[in-house]
Structures are given as structure tokens and as C-alpha cells.
C-alpha positions as CSV (number, residue, x, y, z in Angstrom):
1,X,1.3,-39.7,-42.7
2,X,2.2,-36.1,-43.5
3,X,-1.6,-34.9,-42.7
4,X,-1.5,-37.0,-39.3
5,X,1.9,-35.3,-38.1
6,X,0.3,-31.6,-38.7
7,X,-2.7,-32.9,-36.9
8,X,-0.8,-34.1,-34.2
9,X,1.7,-30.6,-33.9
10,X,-1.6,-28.8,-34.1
11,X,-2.5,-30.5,-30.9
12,X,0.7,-30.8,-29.1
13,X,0.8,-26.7,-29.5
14,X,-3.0,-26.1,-28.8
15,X,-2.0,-28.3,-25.7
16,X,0.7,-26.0,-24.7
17,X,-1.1,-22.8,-25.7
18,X,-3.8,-24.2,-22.7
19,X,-0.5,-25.0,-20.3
20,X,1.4,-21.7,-20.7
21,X,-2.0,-19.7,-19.4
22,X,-2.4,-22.5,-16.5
23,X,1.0,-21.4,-15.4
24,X,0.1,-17.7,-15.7
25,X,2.3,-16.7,-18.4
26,X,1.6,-13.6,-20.0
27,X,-0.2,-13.9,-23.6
28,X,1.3,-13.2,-26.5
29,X,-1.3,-10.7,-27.1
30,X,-0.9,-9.1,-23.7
31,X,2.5,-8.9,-24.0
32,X,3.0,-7.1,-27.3
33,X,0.8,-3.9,-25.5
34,X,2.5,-4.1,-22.5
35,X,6.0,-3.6,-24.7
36,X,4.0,-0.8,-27.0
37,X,3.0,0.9,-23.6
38,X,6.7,0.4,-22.1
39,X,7.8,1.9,-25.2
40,X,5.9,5.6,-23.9
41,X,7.6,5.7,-20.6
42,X,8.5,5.6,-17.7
43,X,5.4,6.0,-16.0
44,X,4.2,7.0,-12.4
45,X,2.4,3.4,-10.9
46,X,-0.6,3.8,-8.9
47,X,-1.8,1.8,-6.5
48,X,-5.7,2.7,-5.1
49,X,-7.0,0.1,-2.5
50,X,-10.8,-0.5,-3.8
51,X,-13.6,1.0,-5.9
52,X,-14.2,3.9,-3.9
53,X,-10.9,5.1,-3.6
54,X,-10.4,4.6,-7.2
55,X,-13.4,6.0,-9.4
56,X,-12.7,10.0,-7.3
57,X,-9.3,9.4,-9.2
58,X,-10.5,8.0,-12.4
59,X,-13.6,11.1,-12.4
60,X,-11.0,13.6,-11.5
61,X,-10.2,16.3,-14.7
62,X,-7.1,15.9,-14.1
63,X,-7.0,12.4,-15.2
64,X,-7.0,12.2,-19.1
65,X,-7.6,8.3,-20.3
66,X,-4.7,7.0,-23.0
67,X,-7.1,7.1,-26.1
68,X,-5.1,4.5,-28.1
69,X,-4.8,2.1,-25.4
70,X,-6.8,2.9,-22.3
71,X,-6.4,-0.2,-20.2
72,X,-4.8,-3.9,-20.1
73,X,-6.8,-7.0,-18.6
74,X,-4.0,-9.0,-16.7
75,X,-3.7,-11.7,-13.6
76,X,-7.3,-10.4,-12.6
77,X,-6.2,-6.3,-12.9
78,X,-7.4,-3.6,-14.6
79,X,-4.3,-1.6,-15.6
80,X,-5.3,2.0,-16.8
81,X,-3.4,3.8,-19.1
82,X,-3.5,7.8,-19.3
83,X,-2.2,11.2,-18.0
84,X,-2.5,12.7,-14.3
85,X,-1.2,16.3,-14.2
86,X,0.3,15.5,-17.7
87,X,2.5,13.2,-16.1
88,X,1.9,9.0,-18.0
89,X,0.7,7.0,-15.3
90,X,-0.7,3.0,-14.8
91,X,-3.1,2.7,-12.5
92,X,-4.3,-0.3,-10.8
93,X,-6.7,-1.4,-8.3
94,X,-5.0,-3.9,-5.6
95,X,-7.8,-5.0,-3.3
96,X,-8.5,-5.4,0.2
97,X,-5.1,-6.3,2.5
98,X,-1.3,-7.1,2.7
99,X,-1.4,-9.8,-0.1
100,X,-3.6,-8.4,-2.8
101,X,-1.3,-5.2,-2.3
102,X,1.6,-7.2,-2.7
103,X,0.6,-9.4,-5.5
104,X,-0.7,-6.2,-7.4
105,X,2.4,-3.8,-6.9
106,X,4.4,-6.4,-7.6
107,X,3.2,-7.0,-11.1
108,X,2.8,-3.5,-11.9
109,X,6.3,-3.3,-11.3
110,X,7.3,-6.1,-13.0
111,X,5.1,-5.4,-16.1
112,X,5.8,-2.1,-16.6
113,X,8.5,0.6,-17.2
114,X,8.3,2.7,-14.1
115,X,10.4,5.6,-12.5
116,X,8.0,5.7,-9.0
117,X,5.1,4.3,-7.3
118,X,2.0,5.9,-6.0
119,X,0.0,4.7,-3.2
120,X,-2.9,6.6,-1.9
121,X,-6.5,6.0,-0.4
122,X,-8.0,6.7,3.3
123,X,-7.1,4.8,6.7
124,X,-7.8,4.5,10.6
125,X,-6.6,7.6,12.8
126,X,-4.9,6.4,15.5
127,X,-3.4,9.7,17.3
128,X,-6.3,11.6,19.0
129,X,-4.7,15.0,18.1
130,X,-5.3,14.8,14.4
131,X,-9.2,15.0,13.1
132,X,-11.3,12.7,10.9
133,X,-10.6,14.6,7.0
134,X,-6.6,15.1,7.1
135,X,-4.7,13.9,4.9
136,X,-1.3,12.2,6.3
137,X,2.0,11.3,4.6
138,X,3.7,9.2,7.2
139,X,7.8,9.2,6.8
140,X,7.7,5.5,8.0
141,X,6.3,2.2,7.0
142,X,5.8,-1.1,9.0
143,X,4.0,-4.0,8.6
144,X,2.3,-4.3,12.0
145,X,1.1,-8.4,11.3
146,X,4.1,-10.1,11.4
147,X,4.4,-12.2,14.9
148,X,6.2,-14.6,16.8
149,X,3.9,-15.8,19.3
150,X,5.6,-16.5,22.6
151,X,4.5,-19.9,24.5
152,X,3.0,-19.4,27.7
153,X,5.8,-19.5,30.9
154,X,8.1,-17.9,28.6
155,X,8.9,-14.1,29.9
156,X,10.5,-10.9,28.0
157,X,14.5,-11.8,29.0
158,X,13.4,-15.7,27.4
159,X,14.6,-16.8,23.9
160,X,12.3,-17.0,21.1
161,X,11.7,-19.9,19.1
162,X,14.0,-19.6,16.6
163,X,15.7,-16.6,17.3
164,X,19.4,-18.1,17.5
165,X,19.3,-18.5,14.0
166,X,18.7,-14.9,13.1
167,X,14.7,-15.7,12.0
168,X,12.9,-14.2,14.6
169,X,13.9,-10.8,17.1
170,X,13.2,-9.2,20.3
171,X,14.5,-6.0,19.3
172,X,11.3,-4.3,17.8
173,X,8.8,-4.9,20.8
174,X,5.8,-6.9,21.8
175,X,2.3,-6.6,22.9
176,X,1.5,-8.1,26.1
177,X,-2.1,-9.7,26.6
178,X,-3.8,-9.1,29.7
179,X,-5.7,-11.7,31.6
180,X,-9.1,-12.7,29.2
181,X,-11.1,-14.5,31.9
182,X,-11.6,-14.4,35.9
183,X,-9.3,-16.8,37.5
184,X,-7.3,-17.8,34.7
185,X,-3.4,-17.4,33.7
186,X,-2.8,-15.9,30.7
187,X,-2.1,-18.3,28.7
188,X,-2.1,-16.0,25.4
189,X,1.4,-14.6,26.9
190,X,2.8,-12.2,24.5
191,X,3.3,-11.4,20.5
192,X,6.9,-9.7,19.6
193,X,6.7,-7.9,16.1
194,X,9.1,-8.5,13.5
195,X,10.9,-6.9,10.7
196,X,10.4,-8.6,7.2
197,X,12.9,-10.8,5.5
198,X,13.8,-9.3,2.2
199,X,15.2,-9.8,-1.3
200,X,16.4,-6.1,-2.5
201,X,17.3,-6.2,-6.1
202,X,20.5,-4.4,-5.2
203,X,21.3,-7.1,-3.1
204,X,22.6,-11.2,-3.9
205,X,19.7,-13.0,-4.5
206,X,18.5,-15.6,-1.7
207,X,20.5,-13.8,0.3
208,X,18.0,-12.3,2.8
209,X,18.1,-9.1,4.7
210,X,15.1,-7.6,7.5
211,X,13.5,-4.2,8.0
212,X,11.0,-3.2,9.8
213,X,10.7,0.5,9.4
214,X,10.2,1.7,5.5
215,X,11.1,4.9,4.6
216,X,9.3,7.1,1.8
217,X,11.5,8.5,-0.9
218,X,13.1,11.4,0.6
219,X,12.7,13.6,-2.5
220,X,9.2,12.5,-2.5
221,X,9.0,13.9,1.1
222,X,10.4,17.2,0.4
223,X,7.5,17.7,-2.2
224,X,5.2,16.6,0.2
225,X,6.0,19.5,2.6
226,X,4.9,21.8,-0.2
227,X,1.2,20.9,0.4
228,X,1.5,20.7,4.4
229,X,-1.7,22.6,5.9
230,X,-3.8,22.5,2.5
231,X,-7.6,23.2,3.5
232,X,-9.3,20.5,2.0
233,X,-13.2,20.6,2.0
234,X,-15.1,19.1,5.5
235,X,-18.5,18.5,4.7
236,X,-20.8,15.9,3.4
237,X,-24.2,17.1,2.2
238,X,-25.3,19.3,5.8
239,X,-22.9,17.0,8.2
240,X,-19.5,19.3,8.7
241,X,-16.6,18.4,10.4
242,X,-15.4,20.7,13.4
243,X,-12.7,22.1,10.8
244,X,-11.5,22.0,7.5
245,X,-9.4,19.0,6.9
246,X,-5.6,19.6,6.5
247,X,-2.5,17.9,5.2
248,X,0.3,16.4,7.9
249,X,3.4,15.1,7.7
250,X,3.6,12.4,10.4
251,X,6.3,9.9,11.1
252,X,4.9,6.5,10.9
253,X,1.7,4.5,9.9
254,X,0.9,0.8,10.2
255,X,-0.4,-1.7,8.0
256,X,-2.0,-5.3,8.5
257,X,-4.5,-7.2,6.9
258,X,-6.6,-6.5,10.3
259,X,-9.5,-4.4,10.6
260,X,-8.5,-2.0,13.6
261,X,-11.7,-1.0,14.7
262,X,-10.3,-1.1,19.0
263,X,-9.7,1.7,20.5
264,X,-7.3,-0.3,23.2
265,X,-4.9,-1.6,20.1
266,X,-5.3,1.9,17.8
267,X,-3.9,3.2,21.3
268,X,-1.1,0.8,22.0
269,X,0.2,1.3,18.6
270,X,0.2,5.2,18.5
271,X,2.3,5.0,22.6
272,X,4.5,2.1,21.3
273,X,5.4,3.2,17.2
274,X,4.0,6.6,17.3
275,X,1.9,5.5,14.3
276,X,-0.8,7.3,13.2
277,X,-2.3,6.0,9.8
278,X,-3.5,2.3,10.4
279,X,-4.9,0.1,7.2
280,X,-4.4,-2.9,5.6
281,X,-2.4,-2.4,2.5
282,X,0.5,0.4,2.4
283,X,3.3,-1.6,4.2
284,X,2.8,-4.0,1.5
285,X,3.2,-1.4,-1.6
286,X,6.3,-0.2,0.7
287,X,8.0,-3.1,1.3
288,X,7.5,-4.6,-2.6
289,X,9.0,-0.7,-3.6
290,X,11.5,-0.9,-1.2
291,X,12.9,-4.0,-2.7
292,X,13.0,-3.0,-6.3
293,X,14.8,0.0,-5.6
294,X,12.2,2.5,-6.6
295,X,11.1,5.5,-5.2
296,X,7.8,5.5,-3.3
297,X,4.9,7.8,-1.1
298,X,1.8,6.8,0.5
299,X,-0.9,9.6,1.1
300,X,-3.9,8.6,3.5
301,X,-6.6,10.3,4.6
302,X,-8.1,9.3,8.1
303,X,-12.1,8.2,7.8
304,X,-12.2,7.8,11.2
305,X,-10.7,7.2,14.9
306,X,-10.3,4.1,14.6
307,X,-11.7,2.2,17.6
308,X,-14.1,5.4,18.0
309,X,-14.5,7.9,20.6
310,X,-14.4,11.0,18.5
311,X,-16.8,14.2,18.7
312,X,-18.4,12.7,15.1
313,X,-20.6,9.7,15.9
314,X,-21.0,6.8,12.9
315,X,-17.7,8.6,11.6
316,X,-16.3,6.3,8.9
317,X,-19.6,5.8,7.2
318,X,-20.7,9.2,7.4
319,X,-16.9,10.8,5.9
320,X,-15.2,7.6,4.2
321,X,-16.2,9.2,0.8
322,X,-15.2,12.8,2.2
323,X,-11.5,11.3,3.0
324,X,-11.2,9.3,-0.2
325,X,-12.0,12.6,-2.3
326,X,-9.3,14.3,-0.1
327,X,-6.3,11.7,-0.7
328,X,-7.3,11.8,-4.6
329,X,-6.9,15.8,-4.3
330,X,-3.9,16.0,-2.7
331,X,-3.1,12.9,-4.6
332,X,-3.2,15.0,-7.9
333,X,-1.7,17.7,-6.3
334,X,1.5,15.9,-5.7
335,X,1.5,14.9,-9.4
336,X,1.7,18.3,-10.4
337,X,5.2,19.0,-8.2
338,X,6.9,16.7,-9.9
339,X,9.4,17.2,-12.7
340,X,7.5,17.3,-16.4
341,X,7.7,14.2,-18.3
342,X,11.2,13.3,-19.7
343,X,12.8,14.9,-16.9
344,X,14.3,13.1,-13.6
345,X,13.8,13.7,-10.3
346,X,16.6,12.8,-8.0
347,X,15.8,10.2,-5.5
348,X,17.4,10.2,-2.6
């Protein structure tokens, strides 16, 4: 009887053990270096968007590897474990779009013992005045995919669905469609943007609040200035770019999981939000920062005008790599403004 009860506990646990990683608990294993790791810190999190945004930064000499626990396996992410600058960092690759972002900064938040987060990578230009190469730190974040759809006969001064009850808004703005065929209405109508609905931890949870616009970290931002108009390099191989790439503060950049590759939209969204770096996974790493009350920049470099029409034809596949070797640079160069290890800077 005894041998059949240990049998049977044996199973019952083994059981469980197979339950606990269905439900995507963290491993006993995993967890014990994730508290020897939290142990070293705080760290700076970074956040790169795919491969070839992330191997400039992981080949850069300022990036020294942790040699007693280089990286943790977890949820599908590599987290990497070293020094940038000499300051401790994680870094993590999210993925294409708004919900690998999310997912991604969200656990490296959650998992780890932070005091900022990094975000960094190239994007879609959409202000004609700035050229293929700089580097751009917008102030402002927005995610630029959030609709409500308005039914067709319905016009700007008309309720939305839902709005009453404080879900939806028509205070942000909305993009009108134009006729799509010859003869027929418009039966698209129009799309209004809207803010998020959010969960701060600062706040009472369930308790929901909305923002559209994201600020960076505003002692974040006064670093940044520091490396305003930094010559970066402009050519690949014998193909130069009219002139050496520079860093810019700008006010605002967009983010959707939407490739904008129309010059029509990028237009619409630089005369409407006066954005100017549009991709597909910032907003995301803002919003999830944002709401655990941690201090947060994004630095993109523009690949191309999105949509086209610049002087440079085939631009994003000729100076992608260019402008993801120009957001790791200045990327590192930020690192080495802020305060040495131990210290704190003030957030503001």
C-alpha cells in the first residue's frame, strides 16, 4: 500500500509539473536565475525590434556579455545579460508589431529588476524635411491603430457607437476616406483615433484611465539634447546619402502594427499629428512603460520616406542596415550620459 501511495504522489506531481508549464508559469529553474540576476541590479531593459536591429548592438564593443550568466530562455525570449557603457543591462528581442512589443516589454518588466527602459531600432520618415539616416527621438508617443469605425450616414457632429459611456471619443481626430470607385457613396465613411484605456500601477486597479499621447521621460530627454546634430556615417559600400545623417529631437512618432509604405497616409499623419517616426512597435514599449511608472526613450532612425518619393530610389533596402547601425550608435551613446551604476537619475 505504502509503495502504491509514493507511486501515485509521484504521478499526481509529475502531473502538475506538466500543468504548471501549460499555464506558463515560470520554472523553478528559470526562476532561481532570474532572482540571482535581480540580485545585480537594477538594470537598463532593452527592447530591439528584430535580428537586424539587434546583432549591430550585440557586435558593438561597447557591449560586454555577463560571463557568469549571459542569457535566460523564457516565454519564447532571449534575455541577454551584460554591460553597455558599463551600465548592467537585459536585452531582449520583441518582434515584429504592437503585440509582440507589448507581450515582450511587459515581461521584461515584470521579470526583472529595472530602473528604465530602452527602445531603439529604425522607422518610416514621414516629414519630407528630415533625410533618410537621422536619427529621431520623438517627445511623444501614440498608438496610431486604435479605431472606431463610423457607420456609413453618420457625419463628424454624430455620436459614436459607444461614446456615451466614455469607451470611445471624438476628441483626437479622424481620417476621412475618399470615394474608392466611380459612382459610388462612400460607404467606408470615416475612422476616429483613440486614446488607450489604461491600468497605471499608480492608479486603483480596474479602474481605467485613456491617453493618447505618451511622453518620454523628461530626464531622458534632456540627455538626449546632448547628442542633437551628431554626424553619423551616410554611406553604404559606394552608395552615399546627400549628407551625413544627424540626430533630431522631434515631437511625435506613430506606431501600428501596419506597414506604412503610402505616401498619401505617411502625409496625413505628419499634417494631422505632426508625427514623424512611423513603425510598428514603440507605442507599445511606451504605453506598457507608461503604466508601470518607469522611465522610458525611444531612438529611431528613418530607413526611408515612407511611401517614397525621396532623391534615393530603393531607399529602405539600400540604407535599412545604415539606419540600424546609426540608432545602435547613438543608442550607446546615450548609455554613456547616464549616471554610473549605483547612482540615480532623477526622473521627472
Amino acid at each position: 500500500m505504502g509503495y502504491f501511495l509514493i507511486g501515485f504522489l509521484v504521478v499526481v506531481l509529475s502531473v502538475g509539473n506538466v500543468i504548471e508549464e501549460a499555464n506558463g508559469e515560470i520554472p523553478r529553474i528559470i526562476l532561481g536565475k532570474i532572482e540571482r540576476i535581480n540580485q545585480k541590479g537594477p538594470y537598463l531593459g532593452i527592447v530591439a525590434p528584430n535580428n537586424y536591429e539587434l546583432n549591430p548592438l550585440l557586435g558593438s564593443k561597447a557591449y560586454v556579455p555577463s560571463s557568469s550568466l549571459p542569457f535566460i530562455d523564457f516565454a519564447g525570449r532571449k534575455f541577454r545579460f551584460g554591460k553597455l557603457s558599463n551600465q548592467p543591462v537585459v536585452i531582449v528581442m520583441s518582434g515584429l508589431g504592437m503585440v509582440n512589443a507589448g507581450i515582450t516589454t511587459q515581461l521584461l518588466v515584470s521579470l526583472f529588476r529595472l530602473k528604465g527602459v530602452l527602445h531603439y531600432g529604425i522607422a518610416g520618415n514621414a516629414d519630407v524635411n528630415l533625410e533618410i539616416g537621422d536619427v529621431t527621438i520623438p517627445q511623444y508617443w501614440a498608438h496610431s491603430g486604435l479605431w472606431n469605425w463610423q457607420r456609413y450616414g453618420d457625419g463628424i457632429d454624430n455620436e459614436l457607437a459607444l461614446e456615451s459611456g466614455g469607451d470611445y471619443t471624438r476628441e483626437v481626430g479622424y481620417l476621412q476616406f475618399s470615394k474608392y470607385s466611380n459612382r459610388t457613396d462612400n460607404l467606408l465613411n470615416r475612422v476616429w483615433y483613440q486614446p488607450e484605456e489604461i491600468f497605471p500601477v499608480t492608479g486603483t486597479p480596474e479602474e481605467r484611465q485613456h491617453v493618447f499621447w505618451i511622453p518620454i521621460d523628461k530626464s531622458y530627454l534632456k540627455l538626449a539634447r546632448k547628442l542633437e546634430d551628431t554626424k553619423l556615417p551616410q554611406c553604404v559600400n559606394t552608395t552615399c546619402l546627400p549628407r551625413p545623417p544627424k540626430v533630431t529631437i522631434v515631437k511625435r512618432g506613430m506606431s501600428a502594427s501596419v506597414f506604412i509604405d503610402n505616401a498619401a497616409y505617411r502625409t496625413f499623419l505628419n499634417s494631422k499629428f505632426n508625427a514623424t517616426a512611423v513603425e510598428m512597435e514603440s507605442a507599445a514599449v511606451a504605453l506598457i512603460s507608461h503604466q508601470q511608472n518607469l522611465p522610458f526613450i525611444v531612438i529611431r532612425a528613418l530607413s526611408d520616406l515612407a511611401g517614397g518619393g525621396s532623391d534615393v530610389s530603393n531607399e529602405a533596402s539600400i540604407f535599412s542596415s545604415l539606419a540600424a547601425e546609426n540608432s545602435v550608435e547613438i543608442l550607446v551613446k546615450f548609455v554613456a550620459l547616464l549616471p554610473p551604476h549605483g547612482s540615480k537619475i532623477q526622473s521627472e
